[in-house]
N, C-alpha and C positions, 0 to 999 in steps of 0.2 A: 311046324309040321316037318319030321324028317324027310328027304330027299338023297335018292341015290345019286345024286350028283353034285360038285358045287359051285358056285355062283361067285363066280368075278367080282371082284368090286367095281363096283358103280357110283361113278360124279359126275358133274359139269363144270365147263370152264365156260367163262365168258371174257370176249372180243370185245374192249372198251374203246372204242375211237373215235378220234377228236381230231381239231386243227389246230396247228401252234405254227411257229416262225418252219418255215420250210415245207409246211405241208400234215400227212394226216399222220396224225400220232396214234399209239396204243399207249392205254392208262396199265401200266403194270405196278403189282405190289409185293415184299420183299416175304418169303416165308414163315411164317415165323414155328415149323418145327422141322425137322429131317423127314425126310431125304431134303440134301440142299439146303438148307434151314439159312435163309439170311439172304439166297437168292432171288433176285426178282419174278415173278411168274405172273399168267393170269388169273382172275380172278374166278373160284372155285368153289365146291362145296360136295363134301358126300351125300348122295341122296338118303334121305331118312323117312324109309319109310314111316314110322310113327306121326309122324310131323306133317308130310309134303304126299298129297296129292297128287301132283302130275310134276313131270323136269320143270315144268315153269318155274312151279311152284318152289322148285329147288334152287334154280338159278337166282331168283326173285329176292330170295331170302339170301344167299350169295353175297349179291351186290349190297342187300338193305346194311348186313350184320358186318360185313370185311370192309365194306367203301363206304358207305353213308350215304347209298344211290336207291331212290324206290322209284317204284313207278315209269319205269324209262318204255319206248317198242323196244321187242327185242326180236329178233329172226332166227328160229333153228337152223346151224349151219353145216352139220353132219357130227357122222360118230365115228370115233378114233377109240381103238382099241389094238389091244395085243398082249404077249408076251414078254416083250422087251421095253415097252413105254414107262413101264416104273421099276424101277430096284426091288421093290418088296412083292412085284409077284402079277398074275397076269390080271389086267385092269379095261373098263371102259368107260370111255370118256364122253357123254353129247356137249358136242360146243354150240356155240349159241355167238352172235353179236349186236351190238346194238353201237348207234352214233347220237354222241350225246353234246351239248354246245359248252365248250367252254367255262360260263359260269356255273353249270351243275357240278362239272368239278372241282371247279372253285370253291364252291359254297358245301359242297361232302366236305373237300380240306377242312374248311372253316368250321365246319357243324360236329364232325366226327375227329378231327385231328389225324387222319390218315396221313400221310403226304407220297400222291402217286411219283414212279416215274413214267415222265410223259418222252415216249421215245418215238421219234421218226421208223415209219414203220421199213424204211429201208437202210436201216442203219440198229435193226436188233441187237443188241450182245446176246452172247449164250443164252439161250433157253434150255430152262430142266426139261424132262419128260420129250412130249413131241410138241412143246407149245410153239415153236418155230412157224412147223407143218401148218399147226392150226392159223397161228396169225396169217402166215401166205395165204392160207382156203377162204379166211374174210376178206381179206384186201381184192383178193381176185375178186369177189364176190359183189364188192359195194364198188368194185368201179365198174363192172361189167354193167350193174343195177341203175350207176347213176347216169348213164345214157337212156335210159330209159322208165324210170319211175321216178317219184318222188321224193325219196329214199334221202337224198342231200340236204332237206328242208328239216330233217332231222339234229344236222349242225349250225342252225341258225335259231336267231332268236324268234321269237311268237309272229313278227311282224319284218317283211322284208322288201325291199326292190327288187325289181329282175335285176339288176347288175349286180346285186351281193349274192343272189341265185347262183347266176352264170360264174362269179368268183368262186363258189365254194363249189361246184361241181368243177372247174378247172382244176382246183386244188386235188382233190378228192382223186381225179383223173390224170393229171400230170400233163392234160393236154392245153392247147389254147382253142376255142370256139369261136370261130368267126359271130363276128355280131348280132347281121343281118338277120341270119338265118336261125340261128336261135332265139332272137323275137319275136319269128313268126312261128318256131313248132311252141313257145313260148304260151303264148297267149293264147294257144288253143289246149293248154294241159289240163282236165277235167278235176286234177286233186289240188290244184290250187285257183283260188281265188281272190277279186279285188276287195280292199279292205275299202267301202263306200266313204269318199271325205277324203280319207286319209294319204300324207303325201309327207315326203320326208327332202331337206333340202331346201334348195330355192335361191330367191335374190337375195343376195344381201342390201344393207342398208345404203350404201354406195349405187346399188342399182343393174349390182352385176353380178355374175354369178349364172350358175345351169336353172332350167326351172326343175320344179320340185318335183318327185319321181314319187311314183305311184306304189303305195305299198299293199303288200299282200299278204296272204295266209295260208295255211294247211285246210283243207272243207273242214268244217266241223262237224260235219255227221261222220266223219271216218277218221280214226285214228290212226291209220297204216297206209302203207305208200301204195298212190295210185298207181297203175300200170298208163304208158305214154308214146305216141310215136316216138323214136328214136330222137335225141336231141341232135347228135353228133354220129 
């Protein structure tokens, strides 16, 4: 149907991050047409109408088709748009993030042959577009969140201790949390749960050794991060 007026282009980039040696990384992948063609960027897609439903549904297919990644949460993180964000004309953008552990992208490598770069998110190179702006608006976002939701348990595996908890929200955060006190808003967080039995660690065969620490989970009726009193 004609329109007297016209219509921006419209995509989504998604915010892939992880933890590697030094802390939280972003999964970035190299372009492969111009503008930039060879540079690394985030991970994107035009929305197509024909095809996609809702942004999800575009992001979704984003990640499945460029990275070899389905199925992840993922968080709308705003919209970036403008006249100046792309060379070929004015554009908008919903970015989106999600935290994914380690061997998911591992195993995209492995599955799809992609090979990300996995970059410390405080040590960027150039980003095309405004994907800078955008990485800084997740990062702020997921340490703000990991003080208080669930949000962290997203970079761990199925099954974990409160000390690999408290590790990866320090990571995540760049701070250090007293012990104490994180055990006790700890153990009252309604989005995770004790795994009944289950215990990782322990004595060794000499007879010594820590005792064996109590593992846990995400609730299994919800798939998305609880809300929590503040950790820290």
């Amino acid at each position: 149907m004609a329109t007297d007026y016209e219509k921006p282009d419209t995509s989504v980039d998604c915010v892939l991050l992880t933890l590697g040696e030094g802390g939280l990384r972003v999964l970035l992948l190299p372009r492969d047409k111009e503008p930039f063609a060879g540079t690394a960027t985030l991970i994107g897609a035009y929305v197509r109408p024909q095809i996609d439903r809702t942004l999800e549904d575009t992001v979704q297919r984003a990640l499945r088709d460029k990275a070899g990644i389905d199925g992840v949460y993922l968080e709308q993180l705003g919209t970036f748009g403008g006249a100046e964000r792309d060379p070929r004309g004015w554009s908008i953008a919903v970015a989106y993030v999600a935290l994914i552990q380690t061997s998911i992208a591992d195993e995209a490598e492995r599955r799809s042959g992609v090979r990300f770069e996995r970059v410390l998110v405080g040590a960027l190179p150039p980003l095309p577009f405004d994907h800078a702006e955008i990485v800084a608006a997740a990062v702020e976002r997921v340490r703000a969140k990991a003080s208080y939701s669930t949000l962290p348990a997203f970079l761990l595996p199925e099954a974990f201790t409160l000390a690999e908890y408290k590790q990866v929200v320090e990571q995540v955060t760049g701070r250090i949390i007293d012990d104490g006190a994180f055990r006790k808003k700890f153990d009252a967080i309604p989005g995770l749960v004790k795994i009944e039995g289950a215990k990782k660690g322990g004595t060794n065969s000499s007879g010594t050794g820590k005792r064996p620490s109590q593992l846990y989970r995400i609730a299994a009726e919800s798939d998305r991060p609880r809300m929590l009193t503040r950790l820290f």
